[in-house]
N, CA, C and O atoms as a GROMACS GRO file, in nm:
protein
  572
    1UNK      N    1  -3.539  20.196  -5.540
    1UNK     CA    2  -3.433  20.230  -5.634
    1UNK      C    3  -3.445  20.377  -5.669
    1UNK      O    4  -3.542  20.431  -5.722
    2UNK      N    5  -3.319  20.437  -5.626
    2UNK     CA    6  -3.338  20.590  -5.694
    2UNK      C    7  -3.348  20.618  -5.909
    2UNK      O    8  -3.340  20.544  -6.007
    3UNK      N    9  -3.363  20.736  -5.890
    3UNK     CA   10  -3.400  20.734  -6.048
    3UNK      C   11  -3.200  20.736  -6.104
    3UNK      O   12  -3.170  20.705  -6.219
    4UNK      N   13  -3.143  20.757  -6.048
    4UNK     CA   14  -3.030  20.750  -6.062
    4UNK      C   15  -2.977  20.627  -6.135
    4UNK      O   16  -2.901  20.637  -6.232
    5UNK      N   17  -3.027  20.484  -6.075
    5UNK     CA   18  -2.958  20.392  -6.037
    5UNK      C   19  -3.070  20.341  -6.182
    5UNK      O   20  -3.026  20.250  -6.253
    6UNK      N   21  -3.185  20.392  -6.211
    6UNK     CA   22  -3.284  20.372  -6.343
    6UNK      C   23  -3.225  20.421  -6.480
    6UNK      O   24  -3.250  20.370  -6.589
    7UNK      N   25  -3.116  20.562  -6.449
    7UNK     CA   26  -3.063  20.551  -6.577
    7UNK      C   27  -2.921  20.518  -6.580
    7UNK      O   28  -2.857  20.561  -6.677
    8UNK      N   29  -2.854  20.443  -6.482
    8UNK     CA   30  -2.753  20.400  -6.523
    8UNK      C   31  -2.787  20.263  -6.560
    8UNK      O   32  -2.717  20.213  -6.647
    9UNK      N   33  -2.881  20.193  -6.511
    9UNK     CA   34  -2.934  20.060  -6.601
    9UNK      C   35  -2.951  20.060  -6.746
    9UNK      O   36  -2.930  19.967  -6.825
   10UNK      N   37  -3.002  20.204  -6.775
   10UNK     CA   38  -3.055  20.170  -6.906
   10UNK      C   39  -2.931  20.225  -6.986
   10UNK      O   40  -2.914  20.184  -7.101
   11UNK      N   41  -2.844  20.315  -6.933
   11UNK     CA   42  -2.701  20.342  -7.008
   11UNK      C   43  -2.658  20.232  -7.026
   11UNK      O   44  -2.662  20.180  -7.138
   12UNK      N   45  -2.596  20.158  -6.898
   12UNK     CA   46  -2.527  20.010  -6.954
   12UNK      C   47  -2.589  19.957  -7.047
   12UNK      O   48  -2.511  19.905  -7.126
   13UNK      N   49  -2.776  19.937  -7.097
   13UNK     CA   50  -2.810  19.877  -7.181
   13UNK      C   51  -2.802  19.905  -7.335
   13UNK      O   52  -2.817  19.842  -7.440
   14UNK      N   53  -2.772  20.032  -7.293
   14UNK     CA   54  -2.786  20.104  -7.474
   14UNK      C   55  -2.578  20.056  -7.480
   14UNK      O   56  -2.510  20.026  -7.578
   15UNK      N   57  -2.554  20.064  -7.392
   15UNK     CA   58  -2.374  20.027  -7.428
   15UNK      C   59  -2.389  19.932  -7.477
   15UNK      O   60  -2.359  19.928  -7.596
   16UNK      N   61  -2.434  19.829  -7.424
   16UNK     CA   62  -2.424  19.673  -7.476
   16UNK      C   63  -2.474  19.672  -7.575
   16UNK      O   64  -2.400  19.663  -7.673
   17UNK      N   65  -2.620  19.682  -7.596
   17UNK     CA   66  -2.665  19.713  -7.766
   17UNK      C   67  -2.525  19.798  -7.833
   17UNK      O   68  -2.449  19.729  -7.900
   18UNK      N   69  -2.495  19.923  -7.817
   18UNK     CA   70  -2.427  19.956  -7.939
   18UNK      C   71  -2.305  19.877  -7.973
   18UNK      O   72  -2.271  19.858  -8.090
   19UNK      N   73  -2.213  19.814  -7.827
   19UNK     CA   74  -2.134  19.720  -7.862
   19UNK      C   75  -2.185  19.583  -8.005
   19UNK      O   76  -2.129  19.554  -8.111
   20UNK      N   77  -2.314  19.528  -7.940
   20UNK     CA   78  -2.371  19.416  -8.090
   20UNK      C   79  -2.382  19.473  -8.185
   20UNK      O   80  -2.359  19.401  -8.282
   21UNK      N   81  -2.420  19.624  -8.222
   21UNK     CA   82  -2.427  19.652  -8.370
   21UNK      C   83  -2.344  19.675  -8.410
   21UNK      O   84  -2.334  19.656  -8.531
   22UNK      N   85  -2.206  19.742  -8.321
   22UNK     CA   86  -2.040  19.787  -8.363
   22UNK      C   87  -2.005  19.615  -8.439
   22UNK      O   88  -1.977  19.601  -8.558
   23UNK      N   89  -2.012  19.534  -8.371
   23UNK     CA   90  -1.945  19.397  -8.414
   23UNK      C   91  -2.024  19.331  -8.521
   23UNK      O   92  -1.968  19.256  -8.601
   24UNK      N   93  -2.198  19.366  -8.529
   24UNK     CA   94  -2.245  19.324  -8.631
   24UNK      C   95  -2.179  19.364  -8.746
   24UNK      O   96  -2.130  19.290  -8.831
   25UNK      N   97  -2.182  19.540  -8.745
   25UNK     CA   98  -2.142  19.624  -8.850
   25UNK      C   99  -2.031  19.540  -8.934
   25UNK      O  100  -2.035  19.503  -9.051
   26UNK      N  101  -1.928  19.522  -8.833
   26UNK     CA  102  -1.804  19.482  -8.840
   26UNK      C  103  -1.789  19.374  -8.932
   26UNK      O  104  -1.719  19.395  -9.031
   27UNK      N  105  -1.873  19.198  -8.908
   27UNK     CA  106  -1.894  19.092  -8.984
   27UNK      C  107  -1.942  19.133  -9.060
   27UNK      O  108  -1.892  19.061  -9.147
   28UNK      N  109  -2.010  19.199  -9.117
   28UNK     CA  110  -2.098  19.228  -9.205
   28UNK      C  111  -1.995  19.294  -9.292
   28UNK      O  112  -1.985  19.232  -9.397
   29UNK      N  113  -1.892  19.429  -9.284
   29UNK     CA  114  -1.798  19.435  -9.390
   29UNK      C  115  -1.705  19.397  -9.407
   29UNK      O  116  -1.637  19.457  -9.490
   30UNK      N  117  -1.634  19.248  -9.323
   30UNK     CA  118  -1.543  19.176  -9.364
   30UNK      C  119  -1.608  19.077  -9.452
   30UNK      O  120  -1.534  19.022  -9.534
   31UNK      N  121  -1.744  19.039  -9.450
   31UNK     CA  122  -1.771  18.930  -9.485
   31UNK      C  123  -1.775  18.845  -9.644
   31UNK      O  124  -1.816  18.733  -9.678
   32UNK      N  125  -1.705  18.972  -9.724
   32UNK     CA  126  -1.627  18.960  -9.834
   32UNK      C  127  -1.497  18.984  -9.835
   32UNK      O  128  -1.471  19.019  -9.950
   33UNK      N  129  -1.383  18.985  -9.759
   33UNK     CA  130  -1.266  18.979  -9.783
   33UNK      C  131  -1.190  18.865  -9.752
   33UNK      O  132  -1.214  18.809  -9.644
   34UNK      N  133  -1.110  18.822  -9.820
   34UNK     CA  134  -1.016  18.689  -9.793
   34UNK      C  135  -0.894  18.718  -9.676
   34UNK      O  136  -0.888  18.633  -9.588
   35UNK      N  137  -0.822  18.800  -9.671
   35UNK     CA  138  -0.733  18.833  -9.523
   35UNK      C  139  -0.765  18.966  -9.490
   35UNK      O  140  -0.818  19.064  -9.542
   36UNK      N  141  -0.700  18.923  -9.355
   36UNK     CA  142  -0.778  19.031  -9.225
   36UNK      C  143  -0.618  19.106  -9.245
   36UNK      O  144  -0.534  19.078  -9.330
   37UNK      N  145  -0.611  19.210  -9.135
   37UNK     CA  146  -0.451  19.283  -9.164
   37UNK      C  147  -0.368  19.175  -9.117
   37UNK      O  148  -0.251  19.212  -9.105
   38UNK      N  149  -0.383  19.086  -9.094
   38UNK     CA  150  -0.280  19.014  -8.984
   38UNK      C  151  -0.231  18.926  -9.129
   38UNK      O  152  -0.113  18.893  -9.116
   39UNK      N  153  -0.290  18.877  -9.266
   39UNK     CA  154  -0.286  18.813  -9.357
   39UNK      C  155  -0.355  18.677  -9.321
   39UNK      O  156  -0.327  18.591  -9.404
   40UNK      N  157  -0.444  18.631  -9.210
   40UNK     CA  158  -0.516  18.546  -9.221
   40UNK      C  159  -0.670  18.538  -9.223
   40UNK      O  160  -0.723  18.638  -9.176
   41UNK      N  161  -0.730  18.469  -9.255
   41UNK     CA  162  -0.912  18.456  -9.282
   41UNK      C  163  -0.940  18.542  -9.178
   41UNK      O  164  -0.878  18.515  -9.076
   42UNK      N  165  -1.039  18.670  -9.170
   42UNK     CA  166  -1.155  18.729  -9.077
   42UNK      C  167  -1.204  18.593  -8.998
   42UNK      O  168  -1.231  18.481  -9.041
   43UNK      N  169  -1.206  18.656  -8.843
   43UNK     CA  170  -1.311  18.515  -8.768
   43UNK      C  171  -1.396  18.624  -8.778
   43UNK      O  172  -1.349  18.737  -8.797
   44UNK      N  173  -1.550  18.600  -8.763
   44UNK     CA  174  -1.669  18.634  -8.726
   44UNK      C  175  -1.633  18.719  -8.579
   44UNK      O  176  -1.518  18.694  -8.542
   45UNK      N  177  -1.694  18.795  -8.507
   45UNK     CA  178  -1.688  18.831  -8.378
   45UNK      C  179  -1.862  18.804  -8.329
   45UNK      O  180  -1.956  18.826  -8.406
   46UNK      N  181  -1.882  18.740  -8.154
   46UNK     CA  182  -1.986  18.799  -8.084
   46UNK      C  183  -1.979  18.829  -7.985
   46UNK      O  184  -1.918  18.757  -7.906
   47UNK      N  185  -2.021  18.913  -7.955
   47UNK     CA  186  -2.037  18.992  -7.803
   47UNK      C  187  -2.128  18.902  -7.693
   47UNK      O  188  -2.238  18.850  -7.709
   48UNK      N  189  -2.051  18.903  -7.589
   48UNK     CA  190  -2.091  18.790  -7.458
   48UNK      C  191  -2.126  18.881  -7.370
   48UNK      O  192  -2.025  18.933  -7.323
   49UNK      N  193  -2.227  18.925  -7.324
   49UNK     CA  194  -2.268  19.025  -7.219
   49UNK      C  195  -2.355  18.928  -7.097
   49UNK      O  196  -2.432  18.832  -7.093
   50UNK      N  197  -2.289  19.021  -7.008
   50UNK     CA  198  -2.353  18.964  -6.869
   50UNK      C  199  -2.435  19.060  -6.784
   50UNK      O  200  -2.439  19.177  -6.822
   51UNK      N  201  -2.510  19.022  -6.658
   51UNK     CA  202  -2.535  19.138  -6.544
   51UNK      C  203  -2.448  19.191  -6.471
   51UNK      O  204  -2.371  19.110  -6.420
   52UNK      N  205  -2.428  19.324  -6.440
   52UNK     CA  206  -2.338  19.360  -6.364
   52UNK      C  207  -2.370  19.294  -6.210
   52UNK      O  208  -2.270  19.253  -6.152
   53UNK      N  209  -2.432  19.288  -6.175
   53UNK     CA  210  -2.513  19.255  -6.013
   53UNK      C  211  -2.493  19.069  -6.090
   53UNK      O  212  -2.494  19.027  -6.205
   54UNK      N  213  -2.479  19.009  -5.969
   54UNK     CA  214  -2.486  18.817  -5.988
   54UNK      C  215  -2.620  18.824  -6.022
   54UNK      O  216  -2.625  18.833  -6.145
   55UNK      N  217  -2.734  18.823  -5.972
   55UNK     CA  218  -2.859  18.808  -5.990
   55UNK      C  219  -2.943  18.883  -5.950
   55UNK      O  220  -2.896  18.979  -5.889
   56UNK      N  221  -3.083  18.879  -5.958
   56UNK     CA  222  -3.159  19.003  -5.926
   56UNK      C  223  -3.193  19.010  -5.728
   56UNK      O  224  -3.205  19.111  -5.657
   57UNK      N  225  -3.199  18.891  -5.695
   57UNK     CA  226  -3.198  18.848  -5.604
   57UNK      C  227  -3.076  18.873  -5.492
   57UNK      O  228  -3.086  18.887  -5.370
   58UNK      N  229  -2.984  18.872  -5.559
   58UNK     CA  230  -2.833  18.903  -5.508
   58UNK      C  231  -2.856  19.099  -5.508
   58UNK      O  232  -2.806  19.137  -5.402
   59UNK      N  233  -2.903  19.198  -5.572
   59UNK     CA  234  -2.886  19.322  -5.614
   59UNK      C  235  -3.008  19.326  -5.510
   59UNK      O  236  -2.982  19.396  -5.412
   60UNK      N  237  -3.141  19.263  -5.511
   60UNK     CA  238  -3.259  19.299  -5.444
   60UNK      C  239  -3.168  19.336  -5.294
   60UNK      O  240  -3.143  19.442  -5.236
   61UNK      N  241  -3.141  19.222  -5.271
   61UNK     CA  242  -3.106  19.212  -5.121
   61UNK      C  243  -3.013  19.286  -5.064
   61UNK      O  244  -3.013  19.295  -4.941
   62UNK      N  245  -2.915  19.353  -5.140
   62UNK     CA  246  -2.799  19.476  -5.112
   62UNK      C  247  -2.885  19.556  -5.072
   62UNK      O  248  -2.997  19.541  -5.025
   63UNK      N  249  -2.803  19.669  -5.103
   63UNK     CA  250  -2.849  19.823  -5.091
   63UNK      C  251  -2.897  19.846  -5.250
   63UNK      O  252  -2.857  19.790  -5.352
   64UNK      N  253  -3.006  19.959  -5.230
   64UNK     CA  254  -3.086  19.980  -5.337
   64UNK      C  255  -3.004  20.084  -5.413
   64UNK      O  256  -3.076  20.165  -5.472
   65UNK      N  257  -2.886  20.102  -5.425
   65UNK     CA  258  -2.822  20.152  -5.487
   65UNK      C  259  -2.728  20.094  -5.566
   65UNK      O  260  -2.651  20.149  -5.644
   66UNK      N  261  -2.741  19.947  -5.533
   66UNK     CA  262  -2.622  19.851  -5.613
   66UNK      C  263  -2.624  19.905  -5.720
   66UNK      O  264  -2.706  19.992  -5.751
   67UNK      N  265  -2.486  19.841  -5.830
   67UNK     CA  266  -2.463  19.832  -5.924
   67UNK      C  267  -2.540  19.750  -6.032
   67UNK      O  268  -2.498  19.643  -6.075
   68UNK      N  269  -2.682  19.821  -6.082
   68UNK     CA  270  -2.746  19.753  -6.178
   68UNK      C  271  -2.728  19.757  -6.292
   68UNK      O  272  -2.679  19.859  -6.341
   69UNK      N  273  -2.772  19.612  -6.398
   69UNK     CA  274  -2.695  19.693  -6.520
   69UNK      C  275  -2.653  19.585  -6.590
   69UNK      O  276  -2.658  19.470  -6.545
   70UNK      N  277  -2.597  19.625  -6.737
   70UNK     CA  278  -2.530  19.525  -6.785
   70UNK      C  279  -2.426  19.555  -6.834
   70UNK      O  280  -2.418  19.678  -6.843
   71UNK      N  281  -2.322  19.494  -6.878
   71UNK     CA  282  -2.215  19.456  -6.936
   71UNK      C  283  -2.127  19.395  -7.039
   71UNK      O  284  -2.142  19.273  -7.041
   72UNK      N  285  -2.039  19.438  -7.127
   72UNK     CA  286  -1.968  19.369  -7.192
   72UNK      C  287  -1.887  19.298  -7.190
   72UNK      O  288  -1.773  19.323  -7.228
   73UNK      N  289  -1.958  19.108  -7.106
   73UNK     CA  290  -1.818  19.032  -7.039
   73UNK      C  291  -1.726  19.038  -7.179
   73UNK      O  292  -1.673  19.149  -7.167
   74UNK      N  293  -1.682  18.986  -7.293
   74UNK     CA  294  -1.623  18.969  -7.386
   74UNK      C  295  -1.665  18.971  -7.522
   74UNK      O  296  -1.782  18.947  -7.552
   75UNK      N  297  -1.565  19.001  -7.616
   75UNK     CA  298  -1.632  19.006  -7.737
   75UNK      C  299  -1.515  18.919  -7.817
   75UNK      O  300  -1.397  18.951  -7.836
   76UNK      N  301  -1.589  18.793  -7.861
   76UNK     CA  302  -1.474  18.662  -7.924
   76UNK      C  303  -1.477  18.614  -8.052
   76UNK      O  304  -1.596  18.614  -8.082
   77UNK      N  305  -1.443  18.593  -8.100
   77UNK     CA  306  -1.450  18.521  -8.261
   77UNK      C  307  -1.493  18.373  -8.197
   77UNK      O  308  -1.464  18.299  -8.104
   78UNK      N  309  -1.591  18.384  -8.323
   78UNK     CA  310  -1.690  18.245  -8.354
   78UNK      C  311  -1.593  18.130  -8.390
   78UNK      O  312  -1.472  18.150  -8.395
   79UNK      N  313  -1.641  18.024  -8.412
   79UNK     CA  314  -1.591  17.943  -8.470
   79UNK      C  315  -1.628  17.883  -8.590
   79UNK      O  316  -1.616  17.760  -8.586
   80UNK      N  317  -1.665  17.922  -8.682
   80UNK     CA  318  -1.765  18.003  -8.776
   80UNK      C  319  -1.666  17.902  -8.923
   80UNK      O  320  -1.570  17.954  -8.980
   81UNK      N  321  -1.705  17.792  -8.950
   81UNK     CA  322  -1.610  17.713  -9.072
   81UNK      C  323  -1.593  17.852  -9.216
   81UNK      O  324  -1.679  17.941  -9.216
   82UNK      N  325  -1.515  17.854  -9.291
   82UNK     CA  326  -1.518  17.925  -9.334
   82UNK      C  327  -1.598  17.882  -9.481
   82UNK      O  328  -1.617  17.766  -9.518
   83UNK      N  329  -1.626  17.971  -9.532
   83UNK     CA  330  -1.704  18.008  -9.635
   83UNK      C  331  -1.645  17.944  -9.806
   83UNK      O  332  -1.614  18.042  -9.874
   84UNK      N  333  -1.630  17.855  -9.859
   84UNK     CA  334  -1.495  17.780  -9.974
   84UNK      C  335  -1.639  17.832 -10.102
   84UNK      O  336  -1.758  17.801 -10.096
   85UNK      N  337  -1.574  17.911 -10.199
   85UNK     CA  338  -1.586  17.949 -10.327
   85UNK      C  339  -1.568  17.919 -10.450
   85UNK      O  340  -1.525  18.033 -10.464
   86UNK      N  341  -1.561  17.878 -10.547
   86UNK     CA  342  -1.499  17.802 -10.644
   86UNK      C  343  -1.464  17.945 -10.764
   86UNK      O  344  -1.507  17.944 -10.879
   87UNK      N  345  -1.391  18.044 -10.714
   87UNK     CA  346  -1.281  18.118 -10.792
   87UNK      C  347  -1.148  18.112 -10.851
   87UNK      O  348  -1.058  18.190 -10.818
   88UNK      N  349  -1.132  18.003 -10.955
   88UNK     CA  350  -0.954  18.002 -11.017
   88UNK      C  351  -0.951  18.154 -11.007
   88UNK      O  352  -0.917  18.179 -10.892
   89UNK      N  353  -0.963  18.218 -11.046
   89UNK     CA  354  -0.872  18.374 -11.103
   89UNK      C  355  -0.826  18.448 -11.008
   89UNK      O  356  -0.742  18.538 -11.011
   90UNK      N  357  -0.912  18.386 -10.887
   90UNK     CA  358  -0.875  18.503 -10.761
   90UNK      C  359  -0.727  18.501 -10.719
   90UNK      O  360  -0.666  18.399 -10.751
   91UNK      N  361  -0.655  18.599 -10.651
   91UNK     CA  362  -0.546  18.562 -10.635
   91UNK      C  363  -0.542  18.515 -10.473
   91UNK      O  364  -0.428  18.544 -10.436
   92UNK      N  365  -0.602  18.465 -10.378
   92UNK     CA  366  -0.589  18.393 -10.304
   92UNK      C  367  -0.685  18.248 -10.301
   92UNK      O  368  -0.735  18.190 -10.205
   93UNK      N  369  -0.690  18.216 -10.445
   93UNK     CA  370  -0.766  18.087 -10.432
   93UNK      C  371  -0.620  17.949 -10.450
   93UNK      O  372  -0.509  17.959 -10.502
   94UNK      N  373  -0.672  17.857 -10.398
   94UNK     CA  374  -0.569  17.757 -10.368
   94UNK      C  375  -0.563  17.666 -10.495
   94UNK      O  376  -0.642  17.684 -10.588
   95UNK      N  377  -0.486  17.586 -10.496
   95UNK     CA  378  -0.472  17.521 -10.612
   95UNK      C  379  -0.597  17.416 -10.652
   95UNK      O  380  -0.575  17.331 -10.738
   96UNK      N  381  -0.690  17.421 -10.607
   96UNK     CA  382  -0.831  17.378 -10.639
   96UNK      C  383  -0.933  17.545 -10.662
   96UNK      O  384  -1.051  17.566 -10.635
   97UNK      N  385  -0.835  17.633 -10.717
   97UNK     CA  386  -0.982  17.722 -10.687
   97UNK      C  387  -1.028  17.794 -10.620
   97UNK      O  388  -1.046  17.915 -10.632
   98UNK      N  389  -1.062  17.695 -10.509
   98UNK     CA  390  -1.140  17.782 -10.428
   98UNK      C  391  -1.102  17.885 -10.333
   98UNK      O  392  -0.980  17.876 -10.319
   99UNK      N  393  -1.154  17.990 -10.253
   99UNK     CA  394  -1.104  18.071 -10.205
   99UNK      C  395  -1.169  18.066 -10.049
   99UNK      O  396  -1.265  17.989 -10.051
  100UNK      N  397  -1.154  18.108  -9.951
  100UNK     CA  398  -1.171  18.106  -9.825
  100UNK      C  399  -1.218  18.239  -9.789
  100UNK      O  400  -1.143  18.337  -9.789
  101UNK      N  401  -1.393  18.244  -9.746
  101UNK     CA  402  -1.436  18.364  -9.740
  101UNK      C  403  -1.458  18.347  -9.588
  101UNK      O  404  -1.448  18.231  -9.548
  102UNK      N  405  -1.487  18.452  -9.486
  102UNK     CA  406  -1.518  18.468  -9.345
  102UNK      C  407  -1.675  18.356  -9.333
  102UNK      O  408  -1.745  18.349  -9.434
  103UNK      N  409  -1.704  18.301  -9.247
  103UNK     CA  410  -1.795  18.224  -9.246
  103UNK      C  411  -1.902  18.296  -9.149
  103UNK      O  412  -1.941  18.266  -9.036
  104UNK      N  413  -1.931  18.394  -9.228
  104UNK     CA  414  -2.021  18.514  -9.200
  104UNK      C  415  -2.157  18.453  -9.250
  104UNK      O  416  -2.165  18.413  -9.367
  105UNK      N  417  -2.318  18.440  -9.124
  105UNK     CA  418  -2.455  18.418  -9.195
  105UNK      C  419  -2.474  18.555  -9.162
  105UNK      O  420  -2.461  18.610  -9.052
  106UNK      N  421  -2.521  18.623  -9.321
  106UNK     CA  422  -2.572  18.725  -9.316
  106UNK      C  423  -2.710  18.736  -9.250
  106UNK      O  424  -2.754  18.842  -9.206
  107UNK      N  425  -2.769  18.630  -9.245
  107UNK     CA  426  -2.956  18.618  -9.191
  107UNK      C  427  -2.913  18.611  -9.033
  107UNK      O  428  -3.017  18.646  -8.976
  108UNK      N  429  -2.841  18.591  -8.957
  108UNK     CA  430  -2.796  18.587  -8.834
  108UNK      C  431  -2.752  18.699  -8.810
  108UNK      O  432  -2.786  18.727  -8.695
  109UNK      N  433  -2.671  18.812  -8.873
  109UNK     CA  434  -2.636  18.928  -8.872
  109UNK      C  435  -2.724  19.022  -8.869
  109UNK      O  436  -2.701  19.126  -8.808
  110UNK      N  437  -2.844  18.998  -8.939
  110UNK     CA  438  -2.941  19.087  -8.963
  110UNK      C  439  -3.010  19.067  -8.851
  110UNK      O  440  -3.044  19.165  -8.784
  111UNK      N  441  -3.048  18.918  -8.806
  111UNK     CA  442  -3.157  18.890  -8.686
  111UNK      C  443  -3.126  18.946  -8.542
  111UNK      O  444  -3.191  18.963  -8.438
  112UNK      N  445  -2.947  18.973  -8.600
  112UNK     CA  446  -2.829  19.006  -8.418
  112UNK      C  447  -2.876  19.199  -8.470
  112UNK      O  448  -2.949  19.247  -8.384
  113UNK      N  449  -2.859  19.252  -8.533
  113UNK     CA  450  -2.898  19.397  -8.594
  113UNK      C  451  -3.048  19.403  -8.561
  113UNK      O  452  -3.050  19.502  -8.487
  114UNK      N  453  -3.169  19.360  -8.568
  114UNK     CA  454  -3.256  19.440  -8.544
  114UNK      C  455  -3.296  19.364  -8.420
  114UNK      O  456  -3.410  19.399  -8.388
  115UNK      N  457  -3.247  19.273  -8.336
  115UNK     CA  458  -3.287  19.251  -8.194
  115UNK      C  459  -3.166  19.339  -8.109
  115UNK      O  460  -3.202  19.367  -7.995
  116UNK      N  461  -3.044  19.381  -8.144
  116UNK     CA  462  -2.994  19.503  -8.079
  116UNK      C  463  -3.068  19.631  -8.122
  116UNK      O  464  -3.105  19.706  -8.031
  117UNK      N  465  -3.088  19.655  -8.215
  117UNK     CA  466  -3.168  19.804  -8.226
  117UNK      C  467  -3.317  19.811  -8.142
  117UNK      O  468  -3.370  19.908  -8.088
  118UNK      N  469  -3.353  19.701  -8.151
  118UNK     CA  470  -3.500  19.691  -8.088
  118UNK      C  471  -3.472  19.722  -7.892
  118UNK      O  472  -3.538  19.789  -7.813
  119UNK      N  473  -3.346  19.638  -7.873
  119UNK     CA  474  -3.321  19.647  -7.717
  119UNK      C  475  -3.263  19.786  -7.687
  119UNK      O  476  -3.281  19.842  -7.579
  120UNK      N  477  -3.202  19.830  -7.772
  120UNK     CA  478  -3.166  19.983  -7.772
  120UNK      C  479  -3.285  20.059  -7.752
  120UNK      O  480  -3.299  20.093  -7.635
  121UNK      N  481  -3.386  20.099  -7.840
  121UNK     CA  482  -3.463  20.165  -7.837
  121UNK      C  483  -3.546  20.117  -7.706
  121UNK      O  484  -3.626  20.200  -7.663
  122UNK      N  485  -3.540  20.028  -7.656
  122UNK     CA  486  -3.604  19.988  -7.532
  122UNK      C  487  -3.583  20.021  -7.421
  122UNK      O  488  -3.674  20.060  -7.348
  123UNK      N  489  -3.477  20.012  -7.389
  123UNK     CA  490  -3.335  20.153  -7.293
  123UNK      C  491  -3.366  20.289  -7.288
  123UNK      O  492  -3.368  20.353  -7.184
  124UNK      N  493  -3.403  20.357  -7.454
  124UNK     CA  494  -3.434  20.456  -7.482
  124UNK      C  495  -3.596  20.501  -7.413
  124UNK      O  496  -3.647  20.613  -7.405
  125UNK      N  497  -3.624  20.430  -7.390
  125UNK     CA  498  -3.812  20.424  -7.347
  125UNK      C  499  -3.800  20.422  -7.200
  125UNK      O  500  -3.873  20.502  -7.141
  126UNK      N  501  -3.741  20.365  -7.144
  126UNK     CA  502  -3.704  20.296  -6.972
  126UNK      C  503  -3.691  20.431  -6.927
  126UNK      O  504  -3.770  20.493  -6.856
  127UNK      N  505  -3.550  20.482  -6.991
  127UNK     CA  506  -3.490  20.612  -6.946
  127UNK      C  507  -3.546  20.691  -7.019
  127UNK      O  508  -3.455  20.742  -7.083
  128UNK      N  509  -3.654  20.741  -7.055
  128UNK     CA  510  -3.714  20.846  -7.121
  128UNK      C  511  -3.865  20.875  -6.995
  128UNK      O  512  -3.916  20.979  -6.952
  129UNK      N  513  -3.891  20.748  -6.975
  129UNK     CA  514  -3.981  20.724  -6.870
  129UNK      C  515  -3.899  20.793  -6.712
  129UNK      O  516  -3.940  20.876  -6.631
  130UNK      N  517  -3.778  20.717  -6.722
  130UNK     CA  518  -3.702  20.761  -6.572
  130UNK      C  519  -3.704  20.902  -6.547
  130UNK      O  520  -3.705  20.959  -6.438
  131UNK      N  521  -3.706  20.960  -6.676
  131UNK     CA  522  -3.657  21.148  -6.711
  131UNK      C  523  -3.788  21.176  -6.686
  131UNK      O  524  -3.784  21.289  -6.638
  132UNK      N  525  -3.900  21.142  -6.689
  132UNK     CA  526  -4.014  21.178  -6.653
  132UNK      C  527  -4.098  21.162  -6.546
  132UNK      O  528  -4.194  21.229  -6.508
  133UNK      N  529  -4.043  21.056  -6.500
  133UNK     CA  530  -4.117  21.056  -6.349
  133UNK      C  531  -3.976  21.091  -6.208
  133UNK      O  532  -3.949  21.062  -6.092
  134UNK      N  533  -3.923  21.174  -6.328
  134UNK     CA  534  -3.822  21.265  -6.227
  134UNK      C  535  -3.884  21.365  -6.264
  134UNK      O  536  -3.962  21.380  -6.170
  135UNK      N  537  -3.903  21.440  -6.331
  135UNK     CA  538  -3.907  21.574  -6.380
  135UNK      C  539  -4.067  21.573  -6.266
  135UNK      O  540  -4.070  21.639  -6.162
  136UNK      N  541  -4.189  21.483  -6.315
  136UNK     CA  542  -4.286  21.508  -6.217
  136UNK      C  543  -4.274  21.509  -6.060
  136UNK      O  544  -4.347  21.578  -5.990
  137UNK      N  545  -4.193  21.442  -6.021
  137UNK     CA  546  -4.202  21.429  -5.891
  137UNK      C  547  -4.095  21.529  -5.845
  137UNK      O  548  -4.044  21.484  -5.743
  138UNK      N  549  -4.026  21.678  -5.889
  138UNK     CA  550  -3.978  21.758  -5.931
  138UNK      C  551  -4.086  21.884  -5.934
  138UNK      O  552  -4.055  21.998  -5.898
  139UNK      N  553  -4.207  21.850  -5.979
  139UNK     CA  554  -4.283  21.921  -6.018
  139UNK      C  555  -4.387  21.906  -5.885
  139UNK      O  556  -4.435  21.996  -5.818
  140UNK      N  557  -4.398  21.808  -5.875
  140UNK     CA  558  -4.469  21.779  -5.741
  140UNK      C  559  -4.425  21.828  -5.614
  140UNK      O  560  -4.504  21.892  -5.545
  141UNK      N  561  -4.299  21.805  -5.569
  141UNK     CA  562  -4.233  21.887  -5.491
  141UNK      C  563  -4.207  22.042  -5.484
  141UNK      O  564  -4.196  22.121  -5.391
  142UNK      N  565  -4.202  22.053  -5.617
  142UNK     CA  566  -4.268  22.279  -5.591
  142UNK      C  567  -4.370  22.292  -5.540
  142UNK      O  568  -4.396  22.387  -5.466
  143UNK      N  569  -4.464  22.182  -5.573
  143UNK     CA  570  -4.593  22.301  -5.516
  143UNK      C  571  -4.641  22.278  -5.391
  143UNK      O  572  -4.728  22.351  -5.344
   0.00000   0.00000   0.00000
């Protein structure tokens, strides 16, 4: 595998991480509002990522230049029951009260936030490594 094909792996990986924290971010500040712009309940969003290559086995056996890597197959709303409050005063609570919050787990948000930051910074290490055993073998070749 060229070093090439080492940091476009780890680009796709830091994409996909920043895609989970964009959508974490996201649940996380709807997860107090009662309508979305459309005037109905926030769904939750998660990001569905795949390999770019079918398998490693499938990429081994190409050319060592395949397309390695990952991807953002889709990013979908959960199905996430919603969140029922017991607010008379609010002005979108129903004639019992209660009000209909996004069915946002903040402890799931947080656990999806620091296992994307952790895989990010892991990308960051891969290709920090790739930049370096380019630069040596760079260095090796001058002399």
């Amino acid at each position: 595998m060229d070093l090439f094909a080492a940091f476009a792996i780890s680009g796709s990986g830091m994409s996909v991480e920043k895609t989970r924290l964009d959508v974490t971010a996201l649940n996380i500040a709807n997860m107090h509002s009662t309508r979305a712009g459309s005037g109905q309940l926030y769904q939750p969003l998660t990001v569905i990522s795949q390999a770019k290559a079918g398998s490693f086995a499938t990429a081994f056996s190409q050319a060592q230049n395949a397309a390695l890597g990952a991807q953002v197959a889709e990013v979908r709303a959960t199905l996430a029951a919603p969140r029922l409050v017991y607010e008379p005063g609010h002005p979108d609570a129903d004639a019992k009260g209660m009000v209909a919050y996004p069915g946002v787990n903040v402890v799931n948000e947080m656990v999806t936030m620091i296992s994307a930051t952790r895989a990010y910074e892991a990308n960051v290490a891969a290709l920090n490594a790739a930049r370096i055993m380019a630069t040596r073998a760079l260095e090796i070749g001058g002399n």
